[in-house]
Every structure is written in structure tokens, then in C-alpha cells.
N, C-alpha and C positions, 0 to 999 in steps of 0.2 A: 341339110342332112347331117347326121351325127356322122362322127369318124364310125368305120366297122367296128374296131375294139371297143369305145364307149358306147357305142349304141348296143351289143351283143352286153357288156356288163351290166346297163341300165334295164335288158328285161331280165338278167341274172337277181341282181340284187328286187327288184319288183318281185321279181317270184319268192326270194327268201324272205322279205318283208312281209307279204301275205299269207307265209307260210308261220311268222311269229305272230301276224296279227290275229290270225284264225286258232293259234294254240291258245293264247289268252283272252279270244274274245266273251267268254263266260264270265273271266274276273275281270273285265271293266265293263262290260254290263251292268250299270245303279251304283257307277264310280261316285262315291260321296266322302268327304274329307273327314276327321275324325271331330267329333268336338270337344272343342277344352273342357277338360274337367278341372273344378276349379280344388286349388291345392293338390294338384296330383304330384305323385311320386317324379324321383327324375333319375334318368337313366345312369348308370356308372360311368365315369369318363378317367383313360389311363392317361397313363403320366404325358403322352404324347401328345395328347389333344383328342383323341377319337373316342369314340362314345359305342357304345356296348349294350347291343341288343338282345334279350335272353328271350328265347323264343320254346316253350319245351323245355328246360332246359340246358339248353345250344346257346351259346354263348359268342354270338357272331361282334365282330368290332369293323365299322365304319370311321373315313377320316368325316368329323362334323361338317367342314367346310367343303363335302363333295359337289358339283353343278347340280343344278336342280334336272332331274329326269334320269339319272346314271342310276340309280338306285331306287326303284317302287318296289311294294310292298303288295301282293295279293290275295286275298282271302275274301270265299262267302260273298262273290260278286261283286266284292270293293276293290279299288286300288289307291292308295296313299303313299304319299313319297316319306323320303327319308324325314326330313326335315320335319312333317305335318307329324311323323312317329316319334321323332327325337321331344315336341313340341308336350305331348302328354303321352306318359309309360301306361298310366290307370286306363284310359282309353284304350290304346294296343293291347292292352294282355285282358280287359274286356270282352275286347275285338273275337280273337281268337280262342278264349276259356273255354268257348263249346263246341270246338270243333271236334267231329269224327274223325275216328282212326285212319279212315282212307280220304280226308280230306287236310292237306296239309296248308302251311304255310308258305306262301312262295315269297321268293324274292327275285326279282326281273332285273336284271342287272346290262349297262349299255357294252356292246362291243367294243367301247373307247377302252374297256379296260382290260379287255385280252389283247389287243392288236401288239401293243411293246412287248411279249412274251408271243408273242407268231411271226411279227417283224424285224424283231427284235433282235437280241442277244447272240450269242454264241454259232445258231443256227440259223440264221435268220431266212425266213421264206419272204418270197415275190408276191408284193402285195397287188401284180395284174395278174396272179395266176388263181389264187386266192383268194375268196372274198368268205367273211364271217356272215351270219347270219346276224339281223342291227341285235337284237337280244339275246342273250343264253340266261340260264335260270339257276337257281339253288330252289330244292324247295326242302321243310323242315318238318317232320312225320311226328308227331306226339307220340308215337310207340318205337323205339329205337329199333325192337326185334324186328320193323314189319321189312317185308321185302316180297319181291314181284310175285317169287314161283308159291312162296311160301304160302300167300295171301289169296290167289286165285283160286275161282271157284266153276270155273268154266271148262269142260275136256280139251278143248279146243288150245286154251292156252296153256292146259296141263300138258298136252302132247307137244309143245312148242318148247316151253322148259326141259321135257325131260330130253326131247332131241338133241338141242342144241349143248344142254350137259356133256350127254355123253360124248360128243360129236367133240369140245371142250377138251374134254381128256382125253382124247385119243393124240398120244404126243408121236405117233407115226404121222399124224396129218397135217403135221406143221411144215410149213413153208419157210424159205430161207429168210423171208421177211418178217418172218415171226405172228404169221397169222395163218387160220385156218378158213378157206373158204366156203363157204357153205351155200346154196337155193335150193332148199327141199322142197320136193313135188308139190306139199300141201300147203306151201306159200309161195308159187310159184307165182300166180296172178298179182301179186303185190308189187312183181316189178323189180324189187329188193334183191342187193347179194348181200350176203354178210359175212363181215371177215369179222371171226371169232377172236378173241382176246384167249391163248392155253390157259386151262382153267387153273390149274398150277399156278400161276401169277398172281390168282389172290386178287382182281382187280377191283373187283367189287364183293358185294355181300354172298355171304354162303350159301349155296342153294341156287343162287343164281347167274345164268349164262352175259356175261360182257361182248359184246362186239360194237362193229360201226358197220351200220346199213346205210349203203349207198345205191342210189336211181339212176339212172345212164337217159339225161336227154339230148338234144340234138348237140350243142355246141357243151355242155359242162355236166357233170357231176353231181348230184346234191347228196353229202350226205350225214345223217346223226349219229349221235353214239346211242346205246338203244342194250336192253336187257330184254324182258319178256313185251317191254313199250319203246318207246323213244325215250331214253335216258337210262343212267344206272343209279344204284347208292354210293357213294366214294367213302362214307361214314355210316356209323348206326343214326339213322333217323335221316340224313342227308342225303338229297338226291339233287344229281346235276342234269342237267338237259342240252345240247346246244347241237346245234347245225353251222354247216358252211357248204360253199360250192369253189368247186374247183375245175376249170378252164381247160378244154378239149385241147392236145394231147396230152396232160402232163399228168402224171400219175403221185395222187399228193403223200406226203409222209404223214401217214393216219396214225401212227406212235408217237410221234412225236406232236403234231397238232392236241390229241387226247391227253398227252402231258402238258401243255400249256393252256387248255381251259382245267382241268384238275387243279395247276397250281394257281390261276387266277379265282377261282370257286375258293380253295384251302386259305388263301390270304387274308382272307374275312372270317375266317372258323378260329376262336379260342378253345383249346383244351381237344380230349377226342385223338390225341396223337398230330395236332398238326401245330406248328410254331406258332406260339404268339408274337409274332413279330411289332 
């Protein structure tokens, strides 16, 4: 028999794993690697050794020599690692030339690379209280203007945007934690609460409501950060994605957790307001 705590964390982490594998199981579906094009172009490489993906043009920079799997590429039913993109540029921006406006570019990025910025630093959290979900995501929009509330065409998520808006601004209903709670009647079956990000804060794109929707099951927590879906924009064209669970009784720091995948997402973004480091 497992100890209680790793046995209670290994169906934690089971459950988040299923829960990334079912969000991307459309784009590894007819997983096929790219083929060499021969003479093709080759990607920009800065002075540091990292190499520079323009996607849109979004100008993301990767270290070349990162482990294989940290880093796949999504679109159109395919997935290809860094490496196989870094290998032919004519290829990749082939890949994606035709993609739709509501069909972005993703990029699947490993949990190894937020854990030092959640465990990490200054504030560092309890990595048994704690667990990331294995993947979080960037994904890369060819229309920089698009965004959730803006974009939909369904009443249902029109009345969810405009709820949660105003619900946003209302700076009487902010909590000394600096969130606003919310489970309105007509998402109540979802299970979900959502602690609103004040919309004053600017945290994402205009028009649209930021919080982190969390599910209460028996021993832990699960929750993502989420606009009118699971995920918000952090940039025009840039959208982040990511989940974690968190271990019954402890109440996590959802401000600060949502600044540490923001700053691990931004570390790979050139230009757009965020450092090129």
C-alpha cells in the first residue's frame, strides 16, 4: 500500500494529467513531424544562443538546447517538438499560413518550467500542498484584436461576459484578498466558483472578465485561470492556459500562483511590452 499522502497525490496528479490530456487530445490526433524542406530558411538566433520563433508575428525566443518534450508545438491536429520546428522555419510557417482566426497556434509547454518561480524564490510555496498541472499552454491568435467576449456569438456566453464584467467592476465587492467571488444561478451546475480578478487591474484583454475558477472535490482543489473559457489573453494575440490542484485544507495563493505562470509564459514573448531577456 502507498503511504496516504502519495497515494491521495497520485489520483491528484492522475486527475490533472487527464485533464491536459483531454484538452489537447484533438492536436495530437494525426501527430506527424514536419518534413525537411530542403534549402529552407533558418530561424533568427540572439546573441545568447536561443533561437526565435515568429509566429504571427509574435516573436517567442526558446533556449535551442531545451530537453526534448518541454516544449511541443500544436496546430491543425499536429504536434511537433521544438527541435523538429527549429530543424525547418519554411515548413512551420507553411504549417500554420492557413489557419482561422479562431484557430490558433499553441505551444504545450512542461511544468518543469514554472515549478522554480511557484517553489521557488522570494515566496516560495509547499510543493505537497501544491501540485501544477504536467502542462500549461501559450496559445498565439493571428488577429491580435480577438478576445473571448468580443468574439462570441452565442447568448449564453454573451450573458456570462457581460455578468461577470460588471460583477468585475463593482469595487464594493472586493474582498480583502483582492478578489471577488462570484457562482451565478446560471452556472451554478458547473460546480465552479470564481474569484474574479477587479477589472480595474487591467489583467487581461478589454472586454473581458479574468478570474480563476476553482472545483471543490473530496480531498483537493482544482483550479484554472479562465475568462469567458479556461484561460485568458496576457498579450494581444496571446493566450495562457494552465491549471493546478491544491490539497485540502489549505487555501492557495491564487495571486500569486497567476503571477508565476504569467511570468513563465512572458519569458519566452519578444517585444508586445514584455522583456527580452
Amino acid at each position: 500500500m502507498l503511504p496516504r499522502r502519495l497515494l491521495r497525490w497520485s489520483w491528484l496528479y492522475f486527475a490533472l494529467a487527464c485533464a491536459g490530456l483531454v484538452a489537447s487530445a484533438a492536436s495530437a490526433d494525426g501527430a506527424e513531424p514536419l518534413a525537411a524542406t530542403a534549402g529552407a530558411a533558418e530561424w533568427e538566433r540572439l546573441p545568447d544562443g536561443r533561437v526565435v520563433i515568429e509566429i504571427y508575428g509574435r516573436r517567442l525566443a526558446f533556449p535551442a538546447d531545451m530537453p526534448a518534450g518541454q516544449v511541443v508545438f500544436e496546430h491543425r491536429s499536429r504536434r511537433v517538438s521544438l527541435q523538429e520546428l527549429m530543424a525547418d522555419r519554411t515548413g512551420a510557417e507553411r504549417w500554420w499560413a492557413g489557419a482561422r482566426p479562431a484557430n490558433p497556434v499553441g505551444i504545450a509547454l512542461s511544468a518543469n518550467l514554472v515549478a522554480p518561480l511557484l517553489f521557488g524564490g522570494p515566496m516560495p510555496m509547499d510543493p505537497t500542498v501544491i501540485r501544477p498541472g504536467p502542462t500549461f499552454w501559450i496559445w498565439v491568435y493571428r488577429d491580435p484584436e480577438w478576445t473571448d467576449c468580443r468574439q462570441t456569438v452565442w447568448e449564453h456566453d454573451s450573458r456570462k461576459c457581460r455578468h461577470f464584467v460588471e460583477r468585475a467592476r463593482d469595487v464594493t465587492a472586493i474582498r480583502p484578498d483582492g478578489f471577488i467571488i462570484e457562482q451565478p444561478d446560471f452556472l451554478r451546475g458547473t460546480g465552479l466558483t470564481y474569484y474574479l480578478f477587479p477589472y480595474e487591474e487591467q489583467r487581461g484583454a478589454a472586454g473581458d472578465p479574468v478570474s480563476i475558477a476553482c472545483r471543490d472535490f473530496t480531498q483537493f482543489y482544482n483550479c484554472e485561470n479562465h475568462s469567458l473559457r479556461w484561460g485568458y489573453f496576457i498579450r494581444p494575440g496571446i493566450f495562457l492556459r494552465y491549471q493546478y490542484a491544491v490539497a485540502k485544507p489549505h487555501v492557495p495563493n491564487m495571486r500569486a500562483i497567476d503571477d508565476a505562470f504569467r511570468e513563465a509564459a512572458l519569458r519566452f514573448l519578444l517585444g508586445d511590452g514584455a522583456d527580452a531577456r
